[in-house]
Every structure is written in structure tokens, then in C-alpha cells.
N, C-alpha and C positions, 0 to 999 in steps of 0.2 A: 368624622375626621376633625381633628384638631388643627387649625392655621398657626403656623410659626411664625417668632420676625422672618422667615424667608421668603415669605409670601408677601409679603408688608411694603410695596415699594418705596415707602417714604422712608423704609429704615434701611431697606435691603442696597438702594440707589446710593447711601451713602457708601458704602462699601467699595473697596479699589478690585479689580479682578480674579486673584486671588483667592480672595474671601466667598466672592460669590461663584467661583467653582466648587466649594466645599460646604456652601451651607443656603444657596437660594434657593426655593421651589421645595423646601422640607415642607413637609403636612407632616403630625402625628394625628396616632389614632390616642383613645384614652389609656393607651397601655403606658404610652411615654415611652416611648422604643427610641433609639439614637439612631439605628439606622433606616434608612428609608424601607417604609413596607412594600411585600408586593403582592398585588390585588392581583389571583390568579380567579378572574368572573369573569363570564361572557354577559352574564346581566343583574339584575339589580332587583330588592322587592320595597314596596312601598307601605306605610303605614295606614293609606286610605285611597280610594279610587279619584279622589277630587287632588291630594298631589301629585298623581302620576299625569293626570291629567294637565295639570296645570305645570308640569316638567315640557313635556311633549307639544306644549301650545307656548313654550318658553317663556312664560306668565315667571317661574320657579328657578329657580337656578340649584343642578344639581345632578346626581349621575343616571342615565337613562336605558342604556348598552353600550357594552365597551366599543361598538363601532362608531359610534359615536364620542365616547369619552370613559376613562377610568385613569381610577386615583392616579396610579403609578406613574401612567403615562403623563398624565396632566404634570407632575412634580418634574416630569423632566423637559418638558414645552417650556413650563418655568424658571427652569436653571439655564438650559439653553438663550431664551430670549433676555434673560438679565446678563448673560456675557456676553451677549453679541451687541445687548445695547436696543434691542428690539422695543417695542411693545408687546410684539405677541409671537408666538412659533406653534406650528402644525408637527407632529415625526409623523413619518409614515415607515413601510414596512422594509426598506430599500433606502438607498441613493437615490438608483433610477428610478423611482416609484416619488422621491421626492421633486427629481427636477420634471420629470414628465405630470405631475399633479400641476408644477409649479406653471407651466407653461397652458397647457392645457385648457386651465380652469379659468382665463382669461382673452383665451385666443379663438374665432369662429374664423370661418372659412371669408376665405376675402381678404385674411389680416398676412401681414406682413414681417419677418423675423431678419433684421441683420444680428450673423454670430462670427464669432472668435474662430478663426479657422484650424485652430487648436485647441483640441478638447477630446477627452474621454471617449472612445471612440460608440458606445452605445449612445453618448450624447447627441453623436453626429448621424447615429443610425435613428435616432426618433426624428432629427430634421429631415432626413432624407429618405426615410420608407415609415413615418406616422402620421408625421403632421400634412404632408405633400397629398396624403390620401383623403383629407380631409380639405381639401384649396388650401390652405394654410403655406405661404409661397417662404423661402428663404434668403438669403445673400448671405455667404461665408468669407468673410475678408480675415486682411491680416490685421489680429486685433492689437498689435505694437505701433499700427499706422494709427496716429488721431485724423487724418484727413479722410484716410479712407471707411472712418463712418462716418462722417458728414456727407461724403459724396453714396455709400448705400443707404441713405435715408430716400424713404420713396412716399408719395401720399400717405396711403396704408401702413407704415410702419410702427407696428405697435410696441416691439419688445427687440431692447435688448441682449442678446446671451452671450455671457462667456464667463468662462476661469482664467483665473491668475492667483499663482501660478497657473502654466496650463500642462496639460497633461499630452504627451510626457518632456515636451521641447523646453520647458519651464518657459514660454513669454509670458512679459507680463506686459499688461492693459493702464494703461493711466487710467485710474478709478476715476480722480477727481476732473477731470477732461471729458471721459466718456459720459462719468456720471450728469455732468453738468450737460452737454449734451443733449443728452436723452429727457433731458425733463425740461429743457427748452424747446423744445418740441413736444412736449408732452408724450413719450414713449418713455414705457417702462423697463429699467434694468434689470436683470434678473445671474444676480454673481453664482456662478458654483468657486465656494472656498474651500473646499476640502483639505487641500495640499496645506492651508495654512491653520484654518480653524478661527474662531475669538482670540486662540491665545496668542496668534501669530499678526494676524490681520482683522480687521473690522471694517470691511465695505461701505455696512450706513455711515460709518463716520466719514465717506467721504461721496455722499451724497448719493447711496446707490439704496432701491427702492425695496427689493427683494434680496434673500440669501438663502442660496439652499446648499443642500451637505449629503454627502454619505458618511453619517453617522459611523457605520463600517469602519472605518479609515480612523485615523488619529482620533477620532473621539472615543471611539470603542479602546483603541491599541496597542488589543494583543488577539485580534483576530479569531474574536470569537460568536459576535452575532451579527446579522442582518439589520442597519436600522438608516433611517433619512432624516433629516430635516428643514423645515421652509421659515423664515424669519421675514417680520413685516411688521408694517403698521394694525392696530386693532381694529381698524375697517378694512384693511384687505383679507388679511386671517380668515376674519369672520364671516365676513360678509362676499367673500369671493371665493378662497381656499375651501373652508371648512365645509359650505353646503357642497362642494363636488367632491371633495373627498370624503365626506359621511356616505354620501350614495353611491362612489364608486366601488369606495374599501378600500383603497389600500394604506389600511393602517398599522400603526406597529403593537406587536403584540406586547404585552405588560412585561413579560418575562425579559425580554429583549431591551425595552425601555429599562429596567432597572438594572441590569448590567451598564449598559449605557452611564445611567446615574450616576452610579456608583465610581465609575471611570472617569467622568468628568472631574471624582476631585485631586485625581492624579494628573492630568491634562496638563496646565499649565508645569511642572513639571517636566515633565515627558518631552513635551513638544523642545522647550527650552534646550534640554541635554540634548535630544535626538539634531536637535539646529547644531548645539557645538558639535555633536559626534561627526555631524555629515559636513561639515567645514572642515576639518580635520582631516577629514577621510580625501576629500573633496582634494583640497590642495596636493597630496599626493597622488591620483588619478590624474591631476592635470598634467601632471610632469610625463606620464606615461603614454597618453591619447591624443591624436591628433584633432580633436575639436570635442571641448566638454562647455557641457552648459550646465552651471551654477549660479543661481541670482547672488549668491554670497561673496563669490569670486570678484575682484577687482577688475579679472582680462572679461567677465559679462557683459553684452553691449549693453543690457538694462540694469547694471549695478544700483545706480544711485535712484533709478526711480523706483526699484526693488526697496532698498533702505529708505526710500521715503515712507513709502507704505505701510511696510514690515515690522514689527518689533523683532522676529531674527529671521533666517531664512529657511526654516523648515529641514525635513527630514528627508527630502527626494531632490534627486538630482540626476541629469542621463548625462550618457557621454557616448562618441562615434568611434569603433575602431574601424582601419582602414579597408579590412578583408572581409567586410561587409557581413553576412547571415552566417557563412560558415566561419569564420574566425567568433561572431558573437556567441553562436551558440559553444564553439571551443571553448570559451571564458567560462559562460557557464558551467560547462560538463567539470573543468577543474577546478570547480570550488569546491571548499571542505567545510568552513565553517558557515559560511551565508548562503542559505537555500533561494531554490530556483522557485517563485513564487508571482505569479501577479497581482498578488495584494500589493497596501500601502498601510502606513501609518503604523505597522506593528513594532512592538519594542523588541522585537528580533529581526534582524537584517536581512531584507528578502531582493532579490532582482530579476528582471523579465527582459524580454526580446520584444520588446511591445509589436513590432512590425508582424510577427507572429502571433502574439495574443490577444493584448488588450486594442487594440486596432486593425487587428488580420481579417473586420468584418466592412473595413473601407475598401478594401482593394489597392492593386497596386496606383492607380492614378490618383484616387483619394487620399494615401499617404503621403505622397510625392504631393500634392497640392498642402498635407497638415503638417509637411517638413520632419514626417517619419523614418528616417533613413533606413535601410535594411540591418548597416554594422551599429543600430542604435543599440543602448542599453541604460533600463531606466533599474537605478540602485536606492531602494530602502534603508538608509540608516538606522539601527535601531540603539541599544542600553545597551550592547556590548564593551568592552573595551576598545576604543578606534584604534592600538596599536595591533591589538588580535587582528580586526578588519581587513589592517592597509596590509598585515601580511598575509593575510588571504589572497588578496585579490593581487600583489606581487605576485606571489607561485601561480597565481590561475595567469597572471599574462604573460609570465616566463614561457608555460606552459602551452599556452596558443598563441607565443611569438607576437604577441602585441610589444 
């Protein structure tokens, strides 16, 4: 394999973000191919018994088995980590495969986790039936309070977790507060950014130690494979991440990685339009629902430390109607163009009943504690045209008397 300037950080760092969506983390092979190759190997042969040898004692620098490392995937660790601003990124084979690696691989029994009480709800099922099983203790507060992580800091507390946005209430976390924080105390952050991505938001810029992704979501989207990612310093990566996840597995497969790739250099893009589409959309839903939560919206309680954050506000956004589960799922039932869906990030407009899906494995008390309402509903903006959209979802509330 051939190294590009995109592998080069002293050329690639000069680069504005943009640029390194579409061109960092290139290898070529000697063919001189323009687009990224993909290494469909589970292993690898070597020229002589003394370099494989000396790959494997890490004497060598080079590829060994893809559970460990291949081309493809490596080129997308490296586009990733130069838009995020990293030094280094792990993908593994999942989202959850990425925050649950993330946490994991630094946490033994005895340790301590205050999280965002808002979050993904498999997020909240690995705090409350994985890590518990392991002594691994937790504290879930409300991550829009700055006081109340100061006051769940406990001896043991070693990580902090949360997203912001969060999923699906949109709060958002004062990054640079928590972040500061946590590392006065010497406990480590650990952001899921999915809702935003690099092109949206960038965590380590404001002082957070860890960043992990479902890939899946706005990076992939248009919802078509499975993938994670972990962002960090190159002694965490390496030195913590990558020996637990060489031996656990769960990695991402090459084929999935270079979709991935490939997507990242439509992302900035994407994300951009899907922000104006869902602002658009947004403002007209408010006039209709009696309590929406958009960070983009001005009536937001977190507006402005949204826009502090933020380059725009992203492609999701939920809103309450008043007749709670059966009036939500009525909405649903009478859409015609934006399918009923619990993805994100895809550039087709999808929306869920999270209380039902993507959180139907909290329960009802657990919800009511993550501020899930029953008449929630969390809406995907996608590439459509937003006047197509708003008359969607007009007829769907005409229709179930919203």
C-alpha cells in the first residue's frame, strides 16, 4: 500500500474540515486507484517467518489479521480521527459495540460511572444490566444540571457518560463545564455524538477525553450498514482500547468500513442540509404541538448553549402530543411520505414512538425518570423537500386531531 498526503498529518492538519471528509486516511495500492480499496481478507501472508514474527512481537509495523487491523478499516479510523480532531480512532462493529468497548475497556469492578439521564436507551441498558453485573456502580442525573455532577462525584468515580444532543429529549450537556470537570478530578469523559457527528459538533474541542459514534446514524446516512466509532488520544486508543478490543472482537468488518468511507465524504454536506431541512420542518410542528424540543428553536431552554456548541443543529428533533401513545401512534399510522422507522441520520425522513421502541426496554419508571413521554415522537429530517415534509405531517395531524 501506497501512503497519500492523507495519511501525512503535517499536510493533512492543514486542511479545513471539508477537505478532510473527502480526502484523509486515503492509502493507495500500486494500481493508483482514486477510490478507496476494499480489503475483503480475514488474513494476511508474509514474505519470511522472521517478519511475521517480528509483526506479532510489534518489533514491525504492519497488517497481521483483520481482527486486529486491515487496510480499509484502518483508512477509515483515519478520516474519522482527523475530522474529529483526534489523534487516533478504533470503529468497531456497532454503535453499541462502540460505547460498550468504550467504557469497558477502562472500567473494573469497584469503579464508579455518573451518566446523562438521557441517552439511547441500550445505552442505559448496558449501565443497568452490564456493568452492575460486574460491581461497576452508576449515578444517572440530569445531565443539563452542571451542579448535579459535581455533587454525583463520588471517591470512585471514574467516567463520565453522556450525549448531547441526547437521545431522544434533545438535552444538551455543557461540554466545556462537564468537560472541565471531569478532568479536575481526574475522571474521564466519555461523549456519544452521534445526533451531531464532527460536522456538527467536536467534543475534544472542548475539553472532552473520549468520543464514540454509531457510525450507523449520520455517518453511514442512508441506512445501510452496521458500524461504531471510539476517538482519543494515541495512548488511550492504543494502549487501553485497542488491546480489549483485539481480544474481544468486536470489530468492524472491511466491507462496512468502506461504505462508511465512502460516506463520510458526503457528511458534511448532508448533515448541513438535513440541519436547514429539520429547522424548517421544525418551526412548523411547533405551531402545531404542545411542547417540541428543538436545540435550533429559539422557545429551547438550551438554545444558546446549543449554538454555542453547534456549527447547526442537526437532523432530529422530538415533539409531545397531548393524547399521549394512542394519538402518537395515530400520527404515525397517517403518514404517507416519511416512514415509520427507528433509525436516525438517514437522508430519508424516518420517525419513532421511542416510548415503544428505542426505549421500550427502560420501563415505564425508567422513562418517566429519562423524560420519555408516552405522546413523544422523535422525527428524522432527511434530503427531502421540507415543503413535501410539513405537508405530511399537516394531513398526519389533521388526521389524528393533533
Amino acid at each position: 500500500m501506497k501512503k497519500t498526503t492523507g495519511t501525512d498529518r503535517s499536510i493533512s492538519e492543514k486542511w479545513r474540515p471539508a477537505t478532510r471528509a473527502v480526502r484523509s486516511g486515503t492509502w493507495r495500492s500500486d494500481k493508483g486507484e482514486t477510490s478507496e480499496a476494499l480489503f475483503l481478507t480475514s488474513g494476511y501472508t508474509y514474505d519470511d517467518a522472521e517478519t511475521v514474527a517480528a509483526r506479532f512481537a510489534g518489533e514491525q509495523v504492519g497488517m497481521q489479521y483483520s481482527r486486529f487491523q486491515n487496510p480499509t478499516v484502518a483508512m477509515l479510523e483515519e478520516r474519522i480521527a482527523m475530522m474529529e480532531g483526534a489523534e487516533a480512532c478504533k470503529v468497531q462493529a456497532s454503535g453499541m459495540a462502540a460505547m460498550t468497548s468504550a467504557l469497558l475497556c477502562m472500567l473494573s469492578s469497584g469503579d464508579h460511572v455518573v451518566a446523562g439521564r438521557a441517552a439511547f436507551g441500550s445505552c442505559r441498558w448496558i449501565l443497568d444490566n452490564v456493568l452492575n453485573r460486574f460491581g461497576i456502580t452508576h449515578t444517572a442525573i440530569d445531565g443539563r444540571d452542571n451542579e448535579a455532577w459535581e455533587k454525583a462525584i463520588q471517591p470512585n468515580t471514574k467516567v463520565f457518560f453522556f450525549e448531547t444532543p441526547a437521545n431522544p429529549t434533545m438535552d444538551i450537556v455543557d461540554l466545556e463545564f462537564v468537560c472541565g470537570l471531569a478532568r479536575a478530578n481526574g475522571i474521564k469523559t466519555v461523549v456519544d455524538n452521534a445526533f451531531a457527528t464532527a460536522a456538527l459538533q467536536r467534543p475534544l474541542e472542548f475539553g472532552a477525553d473520549i468520543v464514540a459514534y454509531s457510525a450507523t446514524k449520520l455517518m453511514d446516512g442512508q441506512g445501510r450498514v452496521l458500524a461504531g466509532a471510539v476517538c482519543g488520544t494515541d495512548e488511550w486508543i492504543n494502549g487501553v482500547l485497542s488491546p480489549f478490543q483485539r481480544n474481544t472482537g468486536p470489530i468492524c468488518s472491511p466491507f462496512n468500513a468502506w461504505v462508511v468511507l465512502k460516506a463520510l465524504e458526503t457528511l458534511n454536506l448532508r448533515a448541513h442540509k438535513q440541519s436547514e431541512n429539520a429547522l424548517a420542518v421544525g418551526k412548523f410542528v411547533e405551531s402545531k404541538v404542545p411542547k417540541m424540543l428543538h436545540p435550533g428553536l429559539p422557545s429551547f431552554a438550551q438554545h444558546n448553549l446549543a449554538a454555542r456548541q453547534m456549527d447547526a443543529f442537526g437532523p432530529i428533533f422530538s415533539f409531545v402530543v397531548d393524547g399521549g401513545r394512542d394519538q402518537a401512534f395515530a400520527v404515525l399510522n397517517a403518514l404517507e411520505l416519511i416512514d415509520i422507522s427507528n433509525n436516525i441520520g438517514d437522508s430519508k425522513s424516518l420517525m419513532c414512538h421511542p416510548a415503544s421502541t428505542t426505549h421500550n426496554n427502560m420501563g415505564p419508571e425508567g422513562r418517566a425518570i429519562a423524560g420519555v413521554e408516552d405522546g413523544m415522537l422523535r422525527l428524522n429530517v432527511g434530503l427531502e423537500d421540507p415543503e413535501d415534509l410539513i405537508e405530511d405531517l399537516d394531513q398526519a395531524f389533521v388526521r389524528a386531531g393533533v
